[in-house]
C-alpha positions in Angstrom: 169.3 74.1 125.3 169.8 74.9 128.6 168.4 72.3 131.5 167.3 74.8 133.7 165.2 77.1 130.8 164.0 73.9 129.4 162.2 72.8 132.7 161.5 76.4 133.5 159.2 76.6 129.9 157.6 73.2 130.6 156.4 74.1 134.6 155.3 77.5 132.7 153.3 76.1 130.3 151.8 73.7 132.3 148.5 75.4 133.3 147.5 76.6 130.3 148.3 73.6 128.0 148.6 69.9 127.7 148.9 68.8 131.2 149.9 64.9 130.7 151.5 66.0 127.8 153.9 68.7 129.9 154.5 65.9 132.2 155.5 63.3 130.0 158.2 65.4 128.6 159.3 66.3 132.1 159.2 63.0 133.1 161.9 62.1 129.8 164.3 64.5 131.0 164.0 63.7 134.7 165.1 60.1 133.8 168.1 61.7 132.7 168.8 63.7 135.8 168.1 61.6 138.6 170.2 63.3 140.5 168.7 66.7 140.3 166.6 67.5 143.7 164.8 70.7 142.4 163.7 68.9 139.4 162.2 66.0 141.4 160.2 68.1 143.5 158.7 70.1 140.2 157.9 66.8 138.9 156.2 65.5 142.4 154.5 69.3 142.4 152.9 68.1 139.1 152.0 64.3 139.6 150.3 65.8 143.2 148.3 68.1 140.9 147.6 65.1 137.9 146.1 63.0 141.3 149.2 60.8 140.6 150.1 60.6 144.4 151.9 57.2 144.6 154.6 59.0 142.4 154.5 62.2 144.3 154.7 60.7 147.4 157.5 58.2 145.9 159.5 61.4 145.4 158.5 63.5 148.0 159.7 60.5 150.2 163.1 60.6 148.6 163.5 64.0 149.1 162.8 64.2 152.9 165.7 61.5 153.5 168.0 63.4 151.3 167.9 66.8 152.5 164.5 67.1 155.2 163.0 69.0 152.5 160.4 71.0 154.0 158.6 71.8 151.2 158.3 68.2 150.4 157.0 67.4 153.8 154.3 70.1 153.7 152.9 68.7 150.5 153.4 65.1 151.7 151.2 65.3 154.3 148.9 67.1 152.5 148.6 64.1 149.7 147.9 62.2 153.3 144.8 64.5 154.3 143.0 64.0 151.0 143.9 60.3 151.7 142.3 60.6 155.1 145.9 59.1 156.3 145.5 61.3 159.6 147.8 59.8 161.7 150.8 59.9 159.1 149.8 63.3 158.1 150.0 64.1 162.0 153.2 62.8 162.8 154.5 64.4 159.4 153.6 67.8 160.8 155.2 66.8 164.0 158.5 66.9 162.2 158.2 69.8 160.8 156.9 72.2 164.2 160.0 70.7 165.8 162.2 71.5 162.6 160.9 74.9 162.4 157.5 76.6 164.3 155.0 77.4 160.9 151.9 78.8 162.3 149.8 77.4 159.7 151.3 74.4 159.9 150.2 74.4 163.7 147.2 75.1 162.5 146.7 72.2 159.9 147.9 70.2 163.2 144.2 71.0 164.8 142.8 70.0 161.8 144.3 66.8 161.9 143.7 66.2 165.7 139.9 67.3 164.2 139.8 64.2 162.1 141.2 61.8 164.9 138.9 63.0 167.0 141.2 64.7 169.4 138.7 67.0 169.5 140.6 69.0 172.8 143.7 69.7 171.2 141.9 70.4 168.4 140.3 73.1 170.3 142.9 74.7 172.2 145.1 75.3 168.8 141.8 77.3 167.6 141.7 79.2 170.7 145.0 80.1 171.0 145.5 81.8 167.7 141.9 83.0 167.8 142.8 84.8 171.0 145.0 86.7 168.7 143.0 87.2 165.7 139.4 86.4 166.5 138.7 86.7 162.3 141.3 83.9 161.3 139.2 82.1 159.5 141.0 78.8 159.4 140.9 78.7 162.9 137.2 79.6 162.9 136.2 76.8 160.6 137.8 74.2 162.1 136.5 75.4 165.4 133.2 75.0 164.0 134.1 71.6 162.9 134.6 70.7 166.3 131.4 72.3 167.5 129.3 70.3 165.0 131.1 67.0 165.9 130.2 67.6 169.3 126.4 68.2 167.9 126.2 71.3 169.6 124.7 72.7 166.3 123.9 75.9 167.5 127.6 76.8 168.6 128.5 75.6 165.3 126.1 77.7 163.3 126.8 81.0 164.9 130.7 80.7 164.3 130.0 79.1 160.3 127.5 82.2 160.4 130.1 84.5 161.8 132.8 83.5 158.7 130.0 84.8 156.0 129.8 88.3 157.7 133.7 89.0 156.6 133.8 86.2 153.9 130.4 86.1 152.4 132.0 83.2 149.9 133.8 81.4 152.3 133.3 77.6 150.2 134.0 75.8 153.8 131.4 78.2 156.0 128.4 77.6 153.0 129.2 73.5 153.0 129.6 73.1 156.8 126.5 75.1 157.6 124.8 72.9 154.4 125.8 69.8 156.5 124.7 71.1 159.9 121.3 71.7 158.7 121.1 68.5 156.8 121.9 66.9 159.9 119.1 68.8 161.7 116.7 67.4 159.1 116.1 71.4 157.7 116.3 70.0 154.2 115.7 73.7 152.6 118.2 75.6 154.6 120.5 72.5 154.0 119.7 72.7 149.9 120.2 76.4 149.9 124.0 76.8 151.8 125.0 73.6 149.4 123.3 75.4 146.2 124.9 79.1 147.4 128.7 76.9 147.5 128.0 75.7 144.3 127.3 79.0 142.8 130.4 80.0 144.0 132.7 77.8 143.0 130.8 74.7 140.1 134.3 73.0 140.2 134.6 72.6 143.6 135.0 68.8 144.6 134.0 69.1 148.2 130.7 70.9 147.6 130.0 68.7 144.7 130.6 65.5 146.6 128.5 67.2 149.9 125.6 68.1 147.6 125.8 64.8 145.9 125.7 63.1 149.4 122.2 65.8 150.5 120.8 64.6 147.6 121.4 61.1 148.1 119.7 61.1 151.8 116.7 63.0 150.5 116.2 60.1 148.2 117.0 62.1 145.0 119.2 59.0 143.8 119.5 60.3 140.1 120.6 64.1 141.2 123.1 62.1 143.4 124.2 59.9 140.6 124.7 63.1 138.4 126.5 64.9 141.2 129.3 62.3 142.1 130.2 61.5 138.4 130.7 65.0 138.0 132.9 64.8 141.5 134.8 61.8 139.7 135.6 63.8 136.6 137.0 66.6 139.0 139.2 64.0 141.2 139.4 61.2 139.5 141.5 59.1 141.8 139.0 59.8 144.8 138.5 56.2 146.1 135.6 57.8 148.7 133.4 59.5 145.4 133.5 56.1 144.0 132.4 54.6 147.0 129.7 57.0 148.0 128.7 56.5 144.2 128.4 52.6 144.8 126.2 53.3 148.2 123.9 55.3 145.7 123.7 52.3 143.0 123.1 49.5 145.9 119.9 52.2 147.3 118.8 51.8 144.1 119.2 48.3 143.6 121.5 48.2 140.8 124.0 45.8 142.5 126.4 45.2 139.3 126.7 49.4 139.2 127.3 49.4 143.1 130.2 46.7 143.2 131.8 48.0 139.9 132.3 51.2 141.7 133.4 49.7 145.1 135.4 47.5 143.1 137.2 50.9 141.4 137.6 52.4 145.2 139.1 49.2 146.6 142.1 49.2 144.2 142.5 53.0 144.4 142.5 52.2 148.7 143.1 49.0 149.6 141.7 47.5 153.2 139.7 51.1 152.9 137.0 49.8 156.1 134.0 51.9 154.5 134.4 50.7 150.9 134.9 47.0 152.3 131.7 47.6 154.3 130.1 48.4 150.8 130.7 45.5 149.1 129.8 43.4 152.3 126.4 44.7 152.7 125.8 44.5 148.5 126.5 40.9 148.8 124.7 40.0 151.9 121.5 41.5 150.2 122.1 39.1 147.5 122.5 36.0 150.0 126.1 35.7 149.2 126.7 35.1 152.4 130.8 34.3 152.2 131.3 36.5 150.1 129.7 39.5 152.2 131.4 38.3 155.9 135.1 38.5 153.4 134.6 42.3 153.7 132.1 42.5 156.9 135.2 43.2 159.0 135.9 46.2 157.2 133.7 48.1 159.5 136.1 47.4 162.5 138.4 49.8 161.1 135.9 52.6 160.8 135.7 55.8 163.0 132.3 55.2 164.3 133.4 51.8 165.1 136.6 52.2 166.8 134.8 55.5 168.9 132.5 53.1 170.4 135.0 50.3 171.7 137.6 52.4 173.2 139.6 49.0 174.1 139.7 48.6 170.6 143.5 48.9 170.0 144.4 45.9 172.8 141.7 44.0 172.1 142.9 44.1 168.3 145.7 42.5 168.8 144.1 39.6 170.0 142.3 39.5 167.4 140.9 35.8 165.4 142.1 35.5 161.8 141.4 31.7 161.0 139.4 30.2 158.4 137.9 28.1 160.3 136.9 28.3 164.7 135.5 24.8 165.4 137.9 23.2 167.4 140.5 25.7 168.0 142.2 25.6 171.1 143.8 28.7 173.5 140.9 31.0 175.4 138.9 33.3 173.5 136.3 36.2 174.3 133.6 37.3 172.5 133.3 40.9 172.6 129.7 42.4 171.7 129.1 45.0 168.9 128.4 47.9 169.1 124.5 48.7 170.7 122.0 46.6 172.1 120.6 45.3 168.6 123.2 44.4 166.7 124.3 42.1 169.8 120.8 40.3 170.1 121.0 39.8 166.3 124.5 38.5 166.2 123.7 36.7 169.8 121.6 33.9 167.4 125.0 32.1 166.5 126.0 31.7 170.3 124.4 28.4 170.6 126.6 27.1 167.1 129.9 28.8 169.0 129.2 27.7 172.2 129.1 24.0 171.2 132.1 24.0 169.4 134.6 25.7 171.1 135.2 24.8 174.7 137.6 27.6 176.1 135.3 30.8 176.0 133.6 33.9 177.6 131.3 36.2 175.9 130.8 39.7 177.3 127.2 41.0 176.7 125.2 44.1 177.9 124.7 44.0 181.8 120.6 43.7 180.7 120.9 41.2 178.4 123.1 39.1 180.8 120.5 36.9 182.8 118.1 36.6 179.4 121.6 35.0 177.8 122.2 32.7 180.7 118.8 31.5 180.6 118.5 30.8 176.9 121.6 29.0 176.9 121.3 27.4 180.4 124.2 24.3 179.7 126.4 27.1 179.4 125.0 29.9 181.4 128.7 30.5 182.9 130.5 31.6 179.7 128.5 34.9 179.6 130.0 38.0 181.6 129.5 41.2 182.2 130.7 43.9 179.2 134.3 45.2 180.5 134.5 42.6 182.9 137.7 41.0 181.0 138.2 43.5 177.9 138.5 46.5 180.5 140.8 44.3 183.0 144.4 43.6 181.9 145.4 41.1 184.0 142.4 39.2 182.6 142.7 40.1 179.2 146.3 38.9 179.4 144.9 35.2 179.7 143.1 35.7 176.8 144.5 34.5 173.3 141.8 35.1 170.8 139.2 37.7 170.4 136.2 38.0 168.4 133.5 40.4 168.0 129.9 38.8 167.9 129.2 40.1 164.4 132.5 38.2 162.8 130.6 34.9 163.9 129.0 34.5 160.7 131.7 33.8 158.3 131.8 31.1 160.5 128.2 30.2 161.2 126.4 31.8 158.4 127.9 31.2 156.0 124.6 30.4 153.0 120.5 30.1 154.5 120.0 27.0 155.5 122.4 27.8 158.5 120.2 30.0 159.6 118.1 29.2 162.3 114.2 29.4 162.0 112.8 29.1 165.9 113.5 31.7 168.3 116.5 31.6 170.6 115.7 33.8 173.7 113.6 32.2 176.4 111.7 34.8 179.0 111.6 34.2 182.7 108.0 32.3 183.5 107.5 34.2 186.8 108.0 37.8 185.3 106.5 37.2 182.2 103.0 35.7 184.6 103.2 39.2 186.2 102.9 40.9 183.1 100.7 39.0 181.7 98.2 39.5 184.7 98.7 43.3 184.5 97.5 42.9 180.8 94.3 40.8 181.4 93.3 44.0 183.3 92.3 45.6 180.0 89.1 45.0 177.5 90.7 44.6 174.4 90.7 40.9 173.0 93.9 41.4 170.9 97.3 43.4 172.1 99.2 45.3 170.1 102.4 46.9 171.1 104.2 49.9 169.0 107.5 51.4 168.7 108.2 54.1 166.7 111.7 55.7 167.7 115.4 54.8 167.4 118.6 56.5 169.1 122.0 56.9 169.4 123.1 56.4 165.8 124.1 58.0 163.1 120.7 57.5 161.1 118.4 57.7 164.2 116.0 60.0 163.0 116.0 58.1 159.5 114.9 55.5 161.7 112.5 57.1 163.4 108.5 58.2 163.0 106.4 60.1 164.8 103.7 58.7 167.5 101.0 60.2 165.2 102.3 58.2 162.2 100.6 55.0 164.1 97.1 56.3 164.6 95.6 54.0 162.2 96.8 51.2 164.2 93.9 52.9 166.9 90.9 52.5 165.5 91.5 48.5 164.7 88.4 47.4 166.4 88.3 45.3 170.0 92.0 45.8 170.4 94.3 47.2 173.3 97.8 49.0 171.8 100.6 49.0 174.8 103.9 51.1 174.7 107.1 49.8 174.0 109.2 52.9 173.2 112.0 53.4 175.3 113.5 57.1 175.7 111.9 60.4 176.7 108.7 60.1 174.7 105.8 61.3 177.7 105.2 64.2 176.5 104.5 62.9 173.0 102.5 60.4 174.6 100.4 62.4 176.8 99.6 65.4 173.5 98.5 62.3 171.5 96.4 60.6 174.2 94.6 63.9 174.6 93.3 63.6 171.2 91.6 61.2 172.5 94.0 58.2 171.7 94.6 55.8 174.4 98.5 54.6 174.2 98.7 52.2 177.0 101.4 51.9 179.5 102.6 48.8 181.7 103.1 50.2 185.1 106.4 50.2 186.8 108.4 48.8 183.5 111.4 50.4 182.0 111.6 50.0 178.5 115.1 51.3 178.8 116.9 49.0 181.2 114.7 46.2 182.2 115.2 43.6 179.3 113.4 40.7 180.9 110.5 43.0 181.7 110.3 44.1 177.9 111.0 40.5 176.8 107.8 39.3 178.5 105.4 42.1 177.7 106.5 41.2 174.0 105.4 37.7 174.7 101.9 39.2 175.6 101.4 40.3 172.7 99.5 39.3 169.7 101.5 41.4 167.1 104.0 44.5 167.7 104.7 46.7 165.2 108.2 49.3 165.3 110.6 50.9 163.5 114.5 49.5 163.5 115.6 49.6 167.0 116.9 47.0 169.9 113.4 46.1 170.8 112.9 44.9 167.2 115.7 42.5 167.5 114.3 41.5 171.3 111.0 40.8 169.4 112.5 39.0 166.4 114.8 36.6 169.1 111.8 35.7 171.6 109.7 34.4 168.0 107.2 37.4 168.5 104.9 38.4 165.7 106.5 41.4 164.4 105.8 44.1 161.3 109.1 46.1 161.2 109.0 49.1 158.7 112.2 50.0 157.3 114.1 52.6 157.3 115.0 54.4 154.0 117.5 52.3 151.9 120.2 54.7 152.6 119.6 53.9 156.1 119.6 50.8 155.9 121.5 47.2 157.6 121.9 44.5 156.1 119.8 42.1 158.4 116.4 44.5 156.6 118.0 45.0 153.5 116.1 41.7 152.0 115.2 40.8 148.6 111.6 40.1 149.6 109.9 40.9 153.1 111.4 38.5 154.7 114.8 38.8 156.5 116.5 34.9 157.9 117.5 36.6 160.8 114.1 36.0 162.0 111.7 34.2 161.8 108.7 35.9 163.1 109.2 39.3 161.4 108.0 40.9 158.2 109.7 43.8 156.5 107.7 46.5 155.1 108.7 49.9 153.9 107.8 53.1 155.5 106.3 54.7 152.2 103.8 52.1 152.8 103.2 52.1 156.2 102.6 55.8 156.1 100.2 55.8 153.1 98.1 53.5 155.3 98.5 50.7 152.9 99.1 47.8 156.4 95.9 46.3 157.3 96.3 45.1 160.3 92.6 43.0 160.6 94.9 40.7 158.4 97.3 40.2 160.5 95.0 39.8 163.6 93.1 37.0 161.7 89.7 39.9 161.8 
């Protein structure tokens, strides 16, 4: 039989039959004819379709240094988008526009620059051809992309909005706009664009995994559960689906479920940052403490991460890789992480570092700075100012070793008894005597302080409740309640003082930059009560009494994701959850000692 009819009747029965058994055959008579170029790239075609992209890419490879197949190269660097491999993807396309100037491959290169958070170039692309053709929806979409990265929903909306009046089942339009409102918090709209996608197209992976994902933030774990196994049976080989499925296990507390799944993710991407992140937090909950810092460091290699260090790349290469830290010689920095919290928190295993390893200089949040220096007063001169070497090259230069604060503790924390139990932050006397005066001012015999908002992250309003949410906390008898909630809340403030609430307010104090000022009003205090945000971890360090209510699981870090309601980062706090606190269940006389 002729070569070329044989492989013609295989590729043609390929849809509509056997699929690995097609393959297989092809694969027998492509082991014969090695040599054949159009028969490699039919076979690559096929293993891209079967989600068998180490061969394809094997082969796709091969062709591009044979001949600069351009074919090859397009599907190449789409096997590296559904990868999330944006920066070979991008440099692919490169090639190509300077081999030959493809419009739409132009166009996948704003996509790209989308995902790298090039969000200009991204833009200009989209505005270009849109200047042409203000219906091209490709450029549309990704436009809209950019809009929504930017969180200027409303932009977003109208151009997502814009699509469905030409292309009323547009897949990409119906998802986005799902995930806009979603991120709004508009749970119904969100649940009705995802549900309309669905409708559309039930064998869609990306609206099956973005459903799965709503569902799995509105606490429906089981619908999420459904949704991503139906996702794996769709794309099999998708080391994200079985990591988001793992997140969804670990909410639920069905740990040997979760690291199955992360387990399956990790050997379909190895180093992936997210799916090491996974694991880490998994064991960490379940005090496996060196096991959980092995794949802590994951999360430097994750977007949200490497946005919010933007020295990241030089200060990489610095980076510590040892074992072990006590004792090492050459200079090293300490770099915080990446908000105020996370470098109080990690901030508790200076004092182990400090003593051990001579040649050192920790940068730290210009607020934090003197409160560092004073609780570590022998060493008071290794603490800088954040930038003040990682944003200076002739500085960094001298530097050998770097070290963000939260890789300390496969060094220091490595099971619970290194943990320590007394508080670590020490106020200033003479501030914290002025504060103190301003309270004795008021007739309550017990002080309360509240906290009920978080920002700038991702699951900020997960975080977050409402002022309102504490008024049972205002009618505990004899009993003043002061303000600790930093941000623009006076307006919430004043409409819940004029229901005749009386929210108290220190005068002259900012809760946003005066760290020392907050630091001794928490001292004040008899208990405070918040939600996760830095002035939790300021109250946790300085040994106040503290009730933190969690955020949901979903939401949650692993210094509150505890087996009990303890966490042994601190002390002096108690975990409770936020169903609880908002069915009233807290009773605070208790904790006053009523």
């Amino acid at each position: 039989m002729n070569l070329n009819f044989q492989i013609n009747n295989l590729l043609k029965k390929f849809d509509s039959g056997n699929k690995l058994k097609i393959y297989r055959e092809l694969e027998k008579i492509f082991k014969k004819n090695k040599n054949n170029n159009l028969l490699r790239y039919n076979l690559a075609v096929i293993q891209q379709k079967l989600n068998l992209n180490a061969e394809a890419k094997s082969n796709y490879n091969y062709l591009i240094k044979e001949e600069k197949n351009l074919k090859a190269m397009i599907n190449l660097y789409n096997i590296y988008f559904t990868e999330e491999k944006y920066f070979e993807a991008l440099n692919l396309i490169n090639n190509i526009l300077e081999i030959q100037k493809i419009e739409n491959i132009h166009k996948d290169k704003a996509f790209a620059f989308l995902k790298l958070n090039n969000i200009k170039g991204s833009k200009e692309i989209c505005v270009h051809y849109l200047s042409k053709n203000n219906k091209d929806i490709v450029c549309l979409n990704i436009l809209g992309q950019c809009f929504f990265i930017e969180e200027n929903y409303n932009e977003a909306i109208k151009i997502f909005k814009d699509i469905l009046t030409f292309d009323s089942k547009n897949l990409s339009a119906l998802n986005s706009l799902g995930r806009i409102y979603h991120e709004k918090r508009d749970a119904k709209k969100a649940e009705k664009f995802f549900l309309d996608a669905l409708k559309i197209d039930s064998l869609s992976f990306h609206v099956i995994n973005n459903i799965a994902g709503f569902y799995r933030e509105e606490g429906k774990s089981n619908k999420a559960i459904e949704y991503y196994k139906k996702a794996i049976v769709l794309n099999p080989n998708n080391a994200y689906i079985y990591n988001n499925l793992a997140k969804t296990y670990f909410d639920i507390k069905k740990h040997d479920d979760a690291k199955e799944n992360s387990f399956k993710a990790l050997e379909l991407k190895p180093n992936d940052g997210d799916v090491e992140k996974t694991l880490s937090f998994i064991y960490l909950k379940d005090h496996d403490f060196e096991s959980g810092w092995k794949y802590f460091d994951g999360r430097l290699r994750l977007n949200e991460f490497i946005k919010k260090n933007e020295n990241i790349e030089k200060l990489n290469k610095k980076l510590f890789r040892k074992k072990e830290i006590n004792q090492s010689k050459g200079n090293f920095l300490i770099v915080r992480e990446q908000g105020v919290g996370d470098e109080i928190l990690y901030g508790s295993m200076y004092g182990d570092l400090l003593k051990k390893v001579k040649n050192i200089n920790i940068e730290c949040d210009p607020r934090l700075l003197s409160l560092f220096k004073r609780s570590f007063p022998e060493y008071g001169n290794k603490f800088v100012e954040l930038g003040s070497i990682s944003n200076q090259d002739n500085k960094l230069e001298k530097i050998d070793y770097v070290l963000y604060a939260g890789s300390l503790g496969q060094y220091y924390r490595k099971n619970l008894t290194n943990f320590i139990s007394a508080p670590y932050m020490k106020v200033d006397e003479e501030k914290y005597q002025k504060i103190h005066k301003k309270i004795l001012k008021y007739k309550g015999k017990y002080n309360i302080g509240i906290s009920w908002k978080s920002f700038n992250n991702r699951y900020a309003s997960d975080k977050s409740l409402h002022l309102n949410d504490f008024k049972d906390v205002f009618r505990v008898p004899n009993c003043n309640v002061f303000n600790l909630q930093y941000g623009d809340v006076a307006d919430e403030i004043n409409n819940f003082n004029n229901k005749k609430n009386e929210l108290l307010n220190i005068e002259d104090l900012d809760l946003y930059n005066d760290f020392e000022g907050i630091a001794s009003l928490l001292k004040s205090l008899d208990i405070f009560i918040t939600v996760s945000n830095s002035t939790a971890h300021l109250a946790g360090s300085l040994g106040v009494k503290t009730i933190l209510i969690k955020p949901d699981n979903y939401a949650l870090f692993h210094y509150w994701n505890q087996k009990n309601n303890k966490t042994p980062w601190y002390n002096s706090l108690e975990l409770i959850e936020r169903k609880s606190f908002l069915k009233g269940s807290i009773n605070l006389e208790n904790y006053l000692n009523l």
